[in-house]
C-alpha distance (Angstrom), angle and dihedral (degrees) to the residues before:
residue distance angle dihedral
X1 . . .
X2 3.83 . .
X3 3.74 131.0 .
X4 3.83 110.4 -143.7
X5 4.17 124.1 -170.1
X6 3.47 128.2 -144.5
X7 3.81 140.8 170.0
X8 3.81 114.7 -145.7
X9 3.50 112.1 -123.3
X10 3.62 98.4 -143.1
X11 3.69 106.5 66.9
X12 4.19 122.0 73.9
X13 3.82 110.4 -90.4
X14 3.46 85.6 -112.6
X15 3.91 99.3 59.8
X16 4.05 88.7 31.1
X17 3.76 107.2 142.5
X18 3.84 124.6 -161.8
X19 4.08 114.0 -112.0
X20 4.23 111.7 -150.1
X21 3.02 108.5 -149.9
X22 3.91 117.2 -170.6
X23 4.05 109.1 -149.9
X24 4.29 127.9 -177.7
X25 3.99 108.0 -169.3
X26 3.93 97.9 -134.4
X27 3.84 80.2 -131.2
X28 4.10 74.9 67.2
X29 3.79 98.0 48.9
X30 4.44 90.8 43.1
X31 4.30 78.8 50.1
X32 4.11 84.9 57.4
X33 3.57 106.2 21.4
X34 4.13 85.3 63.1
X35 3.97 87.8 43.6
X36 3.80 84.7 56.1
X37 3.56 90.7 45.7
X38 4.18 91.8 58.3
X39 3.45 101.5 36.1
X40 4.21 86.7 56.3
X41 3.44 92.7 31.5
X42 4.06 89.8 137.4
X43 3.71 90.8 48.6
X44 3.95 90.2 51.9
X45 3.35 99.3 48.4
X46 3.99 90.1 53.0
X47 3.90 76.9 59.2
X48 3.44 104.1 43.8
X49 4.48 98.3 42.4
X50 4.29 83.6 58.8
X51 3.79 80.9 48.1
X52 3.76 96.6 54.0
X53 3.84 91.2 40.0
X54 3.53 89.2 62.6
X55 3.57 97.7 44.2
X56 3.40 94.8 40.5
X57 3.81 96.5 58.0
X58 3.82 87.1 46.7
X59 3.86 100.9 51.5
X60 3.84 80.4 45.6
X61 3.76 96.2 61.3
X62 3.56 95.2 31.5
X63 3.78 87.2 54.5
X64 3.56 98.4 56.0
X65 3.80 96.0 51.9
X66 3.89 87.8 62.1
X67 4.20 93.6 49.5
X68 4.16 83.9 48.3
X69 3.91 84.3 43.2
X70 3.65 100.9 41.1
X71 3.95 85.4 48.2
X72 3.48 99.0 49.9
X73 4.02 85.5 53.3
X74 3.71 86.2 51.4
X75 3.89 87.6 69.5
X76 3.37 103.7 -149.4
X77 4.06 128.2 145.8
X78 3.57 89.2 -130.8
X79 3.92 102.9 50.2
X80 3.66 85.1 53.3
X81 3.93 97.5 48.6
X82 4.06 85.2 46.0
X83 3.68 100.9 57.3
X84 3.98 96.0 45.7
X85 3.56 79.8 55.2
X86 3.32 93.4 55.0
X87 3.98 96.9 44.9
X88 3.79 107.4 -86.9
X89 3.92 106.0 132.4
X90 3.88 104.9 -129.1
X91 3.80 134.9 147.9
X92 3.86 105.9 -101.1
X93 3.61 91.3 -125.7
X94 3.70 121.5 64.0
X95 3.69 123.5 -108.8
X96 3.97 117.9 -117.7
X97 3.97 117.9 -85.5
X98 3.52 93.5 -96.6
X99 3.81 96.4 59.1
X100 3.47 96.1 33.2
X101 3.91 95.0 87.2
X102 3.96 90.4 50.0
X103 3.62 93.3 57.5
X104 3.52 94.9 47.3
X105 3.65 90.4 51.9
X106 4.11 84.4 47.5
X107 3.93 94.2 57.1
X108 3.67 105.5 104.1
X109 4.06 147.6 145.3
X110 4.13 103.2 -48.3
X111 4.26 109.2 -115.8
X112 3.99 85.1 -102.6
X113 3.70 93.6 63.8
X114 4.04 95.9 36.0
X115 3.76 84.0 57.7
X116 4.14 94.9 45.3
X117 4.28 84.7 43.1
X118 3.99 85.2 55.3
X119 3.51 95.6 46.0
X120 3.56 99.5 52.8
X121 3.54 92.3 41.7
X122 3.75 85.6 57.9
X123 3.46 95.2 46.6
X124 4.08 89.6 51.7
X125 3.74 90.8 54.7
X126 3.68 93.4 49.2
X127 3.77 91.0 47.4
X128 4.24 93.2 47.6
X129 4.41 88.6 49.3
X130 4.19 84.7 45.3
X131 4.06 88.4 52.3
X132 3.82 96.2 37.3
X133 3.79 90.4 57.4
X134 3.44 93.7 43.7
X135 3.80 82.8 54.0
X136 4.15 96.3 51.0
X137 3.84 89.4 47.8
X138 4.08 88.3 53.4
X139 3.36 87.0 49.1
X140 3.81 104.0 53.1
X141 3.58 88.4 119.9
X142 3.78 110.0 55.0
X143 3.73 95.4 39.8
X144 3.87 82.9 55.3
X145 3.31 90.8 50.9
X146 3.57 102.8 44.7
X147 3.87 85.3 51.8
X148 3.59 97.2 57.7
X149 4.12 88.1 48.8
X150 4.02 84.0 64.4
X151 4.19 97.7 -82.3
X152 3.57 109.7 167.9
X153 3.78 116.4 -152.8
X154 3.66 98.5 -107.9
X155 4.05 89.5 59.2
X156 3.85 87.4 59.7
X157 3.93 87.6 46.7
X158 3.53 88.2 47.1
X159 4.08 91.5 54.6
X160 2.67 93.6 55.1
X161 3.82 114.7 40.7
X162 4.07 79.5 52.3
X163 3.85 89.6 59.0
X164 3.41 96.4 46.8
X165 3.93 95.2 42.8
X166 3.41 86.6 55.8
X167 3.49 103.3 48.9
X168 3.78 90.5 44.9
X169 3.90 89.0 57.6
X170 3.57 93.4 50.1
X171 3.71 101.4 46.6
X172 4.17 91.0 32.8
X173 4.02 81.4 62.7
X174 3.57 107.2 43.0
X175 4.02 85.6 35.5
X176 4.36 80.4 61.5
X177 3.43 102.9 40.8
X178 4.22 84.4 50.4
X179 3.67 87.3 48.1
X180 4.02 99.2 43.4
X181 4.19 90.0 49.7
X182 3.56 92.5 41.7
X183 3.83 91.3 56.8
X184 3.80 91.4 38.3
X185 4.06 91.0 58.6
X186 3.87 90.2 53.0
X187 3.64 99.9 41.1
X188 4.21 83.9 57.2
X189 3.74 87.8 44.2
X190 3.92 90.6 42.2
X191 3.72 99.9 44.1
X192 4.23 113.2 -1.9
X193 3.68 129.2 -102.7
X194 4.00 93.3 -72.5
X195 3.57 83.0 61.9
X196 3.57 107.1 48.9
X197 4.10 85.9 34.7
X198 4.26 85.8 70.0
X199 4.04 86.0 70.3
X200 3.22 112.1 109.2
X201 3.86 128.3 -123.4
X202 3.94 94.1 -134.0
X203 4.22 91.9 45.3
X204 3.93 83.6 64.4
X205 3.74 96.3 43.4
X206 3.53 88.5 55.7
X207 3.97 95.5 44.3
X208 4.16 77.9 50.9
X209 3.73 94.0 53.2
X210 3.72 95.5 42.6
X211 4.14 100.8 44.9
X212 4.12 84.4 47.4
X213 3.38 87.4 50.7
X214 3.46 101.5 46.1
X215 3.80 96.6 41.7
X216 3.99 86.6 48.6
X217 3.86 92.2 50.4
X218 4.54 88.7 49.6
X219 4.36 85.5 52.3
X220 3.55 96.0 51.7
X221 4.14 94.0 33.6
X222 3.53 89.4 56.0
X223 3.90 99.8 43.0
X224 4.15 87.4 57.5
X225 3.51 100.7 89.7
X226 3.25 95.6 24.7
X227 4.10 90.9 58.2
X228 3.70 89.3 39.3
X229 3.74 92.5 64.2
X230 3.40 96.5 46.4
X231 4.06 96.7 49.0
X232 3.27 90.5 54.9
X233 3.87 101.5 44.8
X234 4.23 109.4 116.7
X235 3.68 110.3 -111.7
X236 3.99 92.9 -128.2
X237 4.17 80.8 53.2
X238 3.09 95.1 53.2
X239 3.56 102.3 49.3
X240 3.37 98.7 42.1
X241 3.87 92.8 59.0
X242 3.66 90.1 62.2
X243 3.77 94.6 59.4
């Protein structure tokens, strides 16, 4: 942390009073927030596997509804006949050319797995606000120290919004790229390689971009409160719990 002087302009040089001003480069708080991060690596990767659950069973679903979309672009007889085999409610005979595109674009995640999606989404941001807490109450100590060097309360936010920003981008991605593959096996198990081949490239960019995101938004959701309390914990409380 820095200390940085200043004279306010607005008073007579006479009456000029000296602002402190307490500053932490956020090249600074990435330095400690990845110090954190190591020194708790057990802790964060307790975090971070919930995280790529999650993600992971999202990307999955999410995944799957582009191969069944991508096929029913395709247009072929058989792609149709092979996903009402495999579930997917559709009219056995193919819509004309004009609708075709809409019902592709219609094709999603069934209201049984939206629900199960939700619900472990749920259960991942409960899990990251239990672990979080867990964290501030291990770390009684060094936010009381770091108060009583001058630590303001948004610094501690700031640590910890970083560390859980961070380990919500890591886990969000690996959690994807679990999901994606997973769903790619059983679409070539499911319906072959010319199947799974009609997914397009962009339809799994997008289910990239939107399980990151998601997964991303859960970590830092669930570090609010958590954060919160500890910023504005007393330094005299805080070390005094540790003892």
């Amino acid at each position: 942390m820095r200390h940085r002087h200043g004279i306010s302009s607005s008073l007579a040089p006479g009456r000029a009073k000296i602002a402190r001003q307490v500053v932490l480069p956020f090249r600074k708080a990435l330095e400690i927030s990845v110090k954190n991060i190591r020194v708790r690596f057990l802790r964060s990767m307790v975090t971070v596997a919930s995280l790529v659950l999650a993600v992971a069973f999202l990307s999955f679903i999410l995944t799957g509804s582009e191969i069944a979309s991508g096929m029913l672009r395709a247009g072929k007889p058989g792609f149709r006949a092979a996903l009402i085999d495999a579930g997917y409610d559709l009219p056995a005979v193919a819509p004309p050319p004009a609708l075709a595109a809409a019902e592709a674009e219609s094709l999603g995640a069934s209201p049984k797995e939206r629900w199960i999606v939700m619900l472990s989404l749920l259960v991942c941001t409960v899990g990251i606000v239990n672990a979080q807490l867990m964290a501030v109450t291990e770390r009684f100590r060094e936010i009381g120290t770091m108060k009583c060097l001058g630590a303001l309360d948004r610094f501690i936010l700031r640590l910890f919004l970083l560390e859980a920003g961070m380990q919500g981008l890591a886990g969000s991605f690996v959690g994807a790229l679990v999901g994606i593959l997973g769903a790619l096996l059983v679409g070539l198990v499911r319906y072959g390689l010319s199947g799974t081949a009609a997914t397009s490239v962009a339809g799994l960019g997008r289910v990239l971009a939107v399980s990151i995101t998601v997964g991303a938004g859960l970590s830092l959701l669930g570090v609010v409160y958590p954060a919160i309390v500890a910023a504005r914990m007393r330094p005299v409380e805080a070390m005094r719990a540790q003892e």
